[in-house]
C-alpha positions as CSV (number, residue, x, y, z in Angstrom):
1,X,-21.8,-28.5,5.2
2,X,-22.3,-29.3,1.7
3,X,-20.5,-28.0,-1.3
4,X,-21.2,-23.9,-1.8
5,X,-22.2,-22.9,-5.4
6,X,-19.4,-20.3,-6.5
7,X,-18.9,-17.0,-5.0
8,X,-17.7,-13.4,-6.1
9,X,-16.4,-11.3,-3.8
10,X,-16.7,-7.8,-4.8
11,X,-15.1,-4.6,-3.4
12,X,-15.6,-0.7,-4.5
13,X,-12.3,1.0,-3.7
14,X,-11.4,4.6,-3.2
15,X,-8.9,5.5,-0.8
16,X,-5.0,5.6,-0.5
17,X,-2.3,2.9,-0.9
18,X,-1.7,2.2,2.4
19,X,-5.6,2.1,2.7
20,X,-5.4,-0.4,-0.1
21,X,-2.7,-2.9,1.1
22,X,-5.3,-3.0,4.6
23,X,-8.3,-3.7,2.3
24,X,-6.7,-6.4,0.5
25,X,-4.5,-7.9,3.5
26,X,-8.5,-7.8,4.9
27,X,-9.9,-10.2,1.9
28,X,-6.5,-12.4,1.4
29,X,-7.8,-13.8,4.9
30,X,-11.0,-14.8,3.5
31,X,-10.9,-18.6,3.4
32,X,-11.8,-19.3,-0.4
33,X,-12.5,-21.9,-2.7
34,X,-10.7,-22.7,-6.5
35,X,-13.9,-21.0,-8.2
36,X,-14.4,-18.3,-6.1
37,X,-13.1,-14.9,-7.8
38,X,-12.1,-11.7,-5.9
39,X,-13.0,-8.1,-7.4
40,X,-11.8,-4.4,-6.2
41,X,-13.2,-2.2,-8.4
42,X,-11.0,0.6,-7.7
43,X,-12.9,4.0,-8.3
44,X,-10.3,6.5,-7.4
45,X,-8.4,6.3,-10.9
46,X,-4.7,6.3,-9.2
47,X,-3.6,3.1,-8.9
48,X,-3.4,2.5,-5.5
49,X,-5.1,-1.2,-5.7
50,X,-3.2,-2.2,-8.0
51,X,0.2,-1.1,-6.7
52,X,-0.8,-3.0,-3.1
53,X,-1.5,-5.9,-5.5
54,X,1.4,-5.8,-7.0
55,X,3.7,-5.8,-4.0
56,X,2.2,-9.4,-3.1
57,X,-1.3,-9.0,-2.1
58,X,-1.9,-12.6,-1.9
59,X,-4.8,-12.7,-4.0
60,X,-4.0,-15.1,-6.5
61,X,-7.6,-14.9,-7.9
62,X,-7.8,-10.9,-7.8
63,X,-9.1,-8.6,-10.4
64,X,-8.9,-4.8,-9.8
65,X,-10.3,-3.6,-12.4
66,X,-11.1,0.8,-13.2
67,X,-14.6,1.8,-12.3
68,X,-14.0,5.7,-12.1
69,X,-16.3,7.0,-14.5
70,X,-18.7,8.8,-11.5
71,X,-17.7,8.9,-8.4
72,X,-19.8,6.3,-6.4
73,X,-19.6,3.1,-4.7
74,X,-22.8,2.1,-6.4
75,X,-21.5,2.5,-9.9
76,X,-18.6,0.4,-8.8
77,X,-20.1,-2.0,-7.4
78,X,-22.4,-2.2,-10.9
79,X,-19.2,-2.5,-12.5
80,X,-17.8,-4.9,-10.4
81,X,-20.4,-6.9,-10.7
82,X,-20.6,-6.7,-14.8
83,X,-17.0,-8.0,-14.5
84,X,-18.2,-11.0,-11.9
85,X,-19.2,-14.3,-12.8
86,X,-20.1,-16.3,-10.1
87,X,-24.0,-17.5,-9.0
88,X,-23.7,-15.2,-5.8
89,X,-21.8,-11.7,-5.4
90,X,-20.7,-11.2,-1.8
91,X,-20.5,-7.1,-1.3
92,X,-17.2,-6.5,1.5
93,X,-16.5,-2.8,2.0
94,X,-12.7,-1.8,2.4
95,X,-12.8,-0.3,5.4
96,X,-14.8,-3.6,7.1
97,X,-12.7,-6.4,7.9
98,X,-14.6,-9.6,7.2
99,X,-14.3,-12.9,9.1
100,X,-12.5,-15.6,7.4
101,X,-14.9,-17.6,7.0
102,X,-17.5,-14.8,5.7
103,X,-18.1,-17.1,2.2
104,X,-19.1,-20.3,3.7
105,X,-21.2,-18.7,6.9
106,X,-23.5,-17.2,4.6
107,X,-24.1,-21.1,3.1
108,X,-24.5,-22.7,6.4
109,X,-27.8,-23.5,6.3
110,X,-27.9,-23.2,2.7
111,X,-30.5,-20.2,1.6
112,X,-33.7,-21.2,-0.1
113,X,-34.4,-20.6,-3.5
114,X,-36.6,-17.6,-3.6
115,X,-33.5,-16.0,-1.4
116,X,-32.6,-12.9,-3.2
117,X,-30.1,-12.0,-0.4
118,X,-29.1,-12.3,2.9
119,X,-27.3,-9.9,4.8
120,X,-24.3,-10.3,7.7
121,X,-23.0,-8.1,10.5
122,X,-20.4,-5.7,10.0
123,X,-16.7,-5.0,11.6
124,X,-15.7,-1.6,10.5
125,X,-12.2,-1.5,10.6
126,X,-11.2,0.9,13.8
127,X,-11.6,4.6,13.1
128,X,-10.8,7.6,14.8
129,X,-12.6,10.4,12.8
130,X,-15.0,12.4,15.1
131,X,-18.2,11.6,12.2
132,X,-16.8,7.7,12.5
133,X,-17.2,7.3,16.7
134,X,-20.4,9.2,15.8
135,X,-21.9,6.9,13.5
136,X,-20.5,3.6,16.0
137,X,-22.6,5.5,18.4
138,X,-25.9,5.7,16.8
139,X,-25.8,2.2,15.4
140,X,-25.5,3.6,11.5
141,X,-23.9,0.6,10.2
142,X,-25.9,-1.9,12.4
143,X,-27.6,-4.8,10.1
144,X,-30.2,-5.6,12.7
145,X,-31.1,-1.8,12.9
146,X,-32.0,-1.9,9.7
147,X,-33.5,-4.4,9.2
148,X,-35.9,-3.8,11.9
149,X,-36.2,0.0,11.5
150,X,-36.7,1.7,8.8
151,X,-39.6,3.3,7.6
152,X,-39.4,2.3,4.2
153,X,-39.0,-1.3,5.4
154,X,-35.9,-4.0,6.4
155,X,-33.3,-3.2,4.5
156,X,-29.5,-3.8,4.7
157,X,-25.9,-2.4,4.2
158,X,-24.0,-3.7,1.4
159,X,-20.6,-4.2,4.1
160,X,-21.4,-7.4,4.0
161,X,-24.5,-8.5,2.0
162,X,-24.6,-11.7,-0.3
163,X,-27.0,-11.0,-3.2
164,X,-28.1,-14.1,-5.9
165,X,-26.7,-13.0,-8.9
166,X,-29.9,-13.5,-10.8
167,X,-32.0,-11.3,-8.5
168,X,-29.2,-8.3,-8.8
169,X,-29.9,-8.7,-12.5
170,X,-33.7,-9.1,-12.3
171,X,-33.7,-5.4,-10.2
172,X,-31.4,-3.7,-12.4
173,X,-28.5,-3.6,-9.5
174,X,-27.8,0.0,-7.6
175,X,-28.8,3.2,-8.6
176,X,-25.8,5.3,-9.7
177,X,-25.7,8.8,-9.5
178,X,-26.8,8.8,-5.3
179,X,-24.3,9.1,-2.7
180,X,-26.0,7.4,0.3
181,X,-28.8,5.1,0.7
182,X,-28.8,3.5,-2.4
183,X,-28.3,-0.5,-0.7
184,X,-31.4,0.3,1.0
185,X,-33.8,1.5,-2.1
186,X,-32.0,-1.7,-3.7
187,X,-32.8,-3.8,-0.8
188,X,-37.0,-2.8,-1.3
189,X,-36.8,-3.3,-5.0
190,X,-35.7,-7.3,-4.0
191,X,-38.4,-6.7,-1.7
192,X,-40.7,-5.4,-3.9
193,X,-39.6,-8.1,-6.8
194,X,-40.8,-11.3,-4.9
């Protein structure tokens, strides 16, 4: 495989500390390069990200940085990604526990130009909540569900999505103030943008 342009891997965090060592014990696997940059955008306003980080995380190359202005993992995401700088921004959720090599699968075949974003399978980390097993059940968080059935058109998750930085921008990124459903109203507008 060739050389990968840079990546940034971005995270929205709200949870508790122990749910925050898990999330980043989950991205210090990630096999990454020297200009690839790691962002938790943590959007609970206590801490807890950055007290995992600082009991040794390591994340050489992490940023947590506050994004708890509305409560949303949209918003944090768009703040995330304000505080990114790479060519590609590769969405992770901190409940999913990516493979290791997440950041170079997405490159292998390398995407095409007009590429906007590709999306990956996800791995929720193992849950025992009733509404979790629930959701497992009926496919909720299944890529290739979505992108084959939804009436508004394929559409993916941002668990795991890579999106070109420059097509984020040209869209506007997410739209804050929704609690659900937003990656996929994102997802048309990329769509819609070609």
């Amino acid at each position: 495989m060739s050389r990968r342009p840079s990546v940034s891997v971005v995270m929205p965090f709200l949870g508790s500390a122990g749910e925050a060592a898990e999330a980043l014990a989950a991205l210090a696997a990630l096999r990454l390069r020297d200009d690839d940059e790691v962002i938790v955008a943590d959007n609970g306003g206590r801490g807890a990200v950055e007290a995992a980080a600082a009991g040794g995380s390591g994340l050489g190359r992490l940023r947590v940085i506050a994004a708890d202005a509305e409560r949303s993992a949209y918003y944090t995401r768009n703040v995330a990604v304000e505080a990114s700088s790479s060519e590609w921004i590769l969405f992770v959720d901190a409940d999913c526990r990516p493979a290791p090599t997440l950041a170079d699968d997405y490159f292998d075949p390398p995407p095409g130009e007009a590429t906007g974003a590709l999306a990956g399978p996800i791995e929720p980390a193992a849950q025992t909540e009733a509404i979790a097993r629930w959701a497992a059940s009926r496919e909720v968080l299944s890529q290739e569900r979505s992108l084959r059935d939804l009436p508004g058109g394929p559409a993916a998750a941002t668990a795991n999505m890579l999106v070109r930085r420059r097509a984020f921008e040209e869209v506007g990124g997410f739209l804050e103030g929704l609690s659900l459903g937003t990656e996929f109203e994102f997802c048309w507008r990329l769509a819609d943008a070609k």
